[in-house]
N, C-alpha and C positions, 0 to 999 in steps of 0.2 A: 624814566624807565617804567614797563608798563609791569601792573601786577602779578602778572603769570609769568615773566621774566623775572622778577625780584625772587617768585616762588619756584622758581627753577635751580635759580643761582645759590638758591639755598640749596636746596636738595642734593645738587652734585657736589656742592661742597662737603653737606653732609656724607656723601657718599666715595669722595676723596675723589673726585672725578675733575677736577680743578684743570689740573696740567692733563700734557698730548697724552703720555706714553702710558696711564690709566683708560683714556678715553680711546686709543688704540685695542688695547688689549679687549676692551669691553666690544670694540665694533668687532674685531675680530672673532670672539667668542659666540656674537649673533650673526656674523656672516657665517658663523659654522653651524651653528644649533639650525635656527630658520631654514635652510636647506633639508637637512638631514630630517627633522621633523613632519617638514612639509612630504618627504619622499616616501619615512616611514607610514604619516596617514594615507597618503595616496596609494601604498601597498597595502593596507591594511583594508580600505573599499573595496580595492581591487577581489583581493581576495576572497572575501567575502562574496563578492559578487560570484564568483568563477564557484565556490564552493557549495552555494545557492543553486545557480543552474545544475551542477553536477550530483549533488543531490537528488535536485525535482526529475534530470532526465532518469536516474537510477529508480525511483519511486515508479517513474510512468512505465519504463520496461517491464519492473517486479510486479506491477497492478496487472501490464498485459500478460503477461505469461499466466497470472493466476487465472485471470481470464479464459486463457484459452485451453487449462487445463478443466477447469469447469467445465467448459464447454463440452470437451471429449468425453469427462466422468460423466456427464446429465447426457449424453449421447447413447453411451454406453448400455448404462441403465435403461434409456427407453428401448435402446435395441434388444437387449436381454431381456423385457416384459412383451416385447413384440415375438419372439422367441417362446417365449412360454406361456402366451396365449394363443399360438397358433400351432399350437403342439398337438399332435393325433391323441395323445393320452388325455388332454383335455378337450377336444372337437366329440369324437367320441363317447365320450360316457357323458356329455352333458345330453347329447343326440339320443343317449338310453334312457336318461335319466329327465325327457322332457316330454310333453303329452300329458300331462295330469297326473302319469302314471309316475311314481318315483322308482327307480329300480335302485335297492340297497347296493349292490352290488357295485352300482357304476360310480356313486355316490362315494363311498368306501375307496375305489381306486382312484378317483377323485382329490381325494384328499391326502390320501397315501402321496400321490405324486407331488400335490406342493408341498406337504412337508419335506418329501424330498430333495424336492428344489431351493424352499426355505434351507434346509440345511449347509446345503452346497453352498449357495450364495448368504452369507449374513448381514449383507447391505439392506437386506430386506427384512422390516421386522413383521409384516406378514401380508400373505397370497391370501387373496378372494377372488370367487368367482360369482358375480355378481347378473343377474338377466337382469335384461330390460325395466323390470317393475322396480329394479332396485332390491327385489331378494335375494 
């Protein structure tokens, strides 16, 4: 008899494994476990898996939406500064208030009006109007 059978034969003895109706019970016990096992890890990848995509699809919709509300808000805003730089109150008294010549007056309404506008809108923390030279 070869060594790993001697150390076999011990083992199941030691484990009462000797006779059928032990060694039944035990096959049966892992004809049951091994299955059940094997099914619950296979749903357990599974699921993960499935909860992974559903997830990342949920993140990519909520990124786009943020996206494209952005996009309207920075739209918005440039449309409302295209709005109030093409305004007669400001075409006007920059047109009084240009020539070398500063006229207070137009200057004064000038300014009146963005604060105005600053008011109304608070997105904006402050209107300039700004020529050419950058003054």
């Amino acid at each position: 008899m070869l060594r790993w059978e001697q150390t076999l034969g011990r083992l199941l003895h030691l484990l009462r494994l000797d006779d059928i109706k032990p060694k039944i019970l035990v096959f049966a016990l892992f004809a049951t476990l091994i299955p059940s096992l094997t099914m619950g890890w296979l749903s357990y990848v599974q699921n993960t898996r499935v909860t992974t995509e559903k997830v990342s699809e949920e993140l990519r919709v909520a990124s786009s939406q943020v996206v494209r509300e952005l996009d309207i808000w920075i739209k918005q805003r440039v449309y409302e500064l295209r709005v109030f730089s093409s305004s007669y109150e400001v075409s006007e008294n920059l047109q009084k208030s240009r020539g070398g010549r500063a006229n207070p007056e137009a200057i004064q309404r000038l300014k009146a009006y963005l604060e105005s506008v600053s008011d109304k809108f608070p997105d904006y923390e402050e209107l300039l109007v700004i020529n050419p030279d950058g003054e």
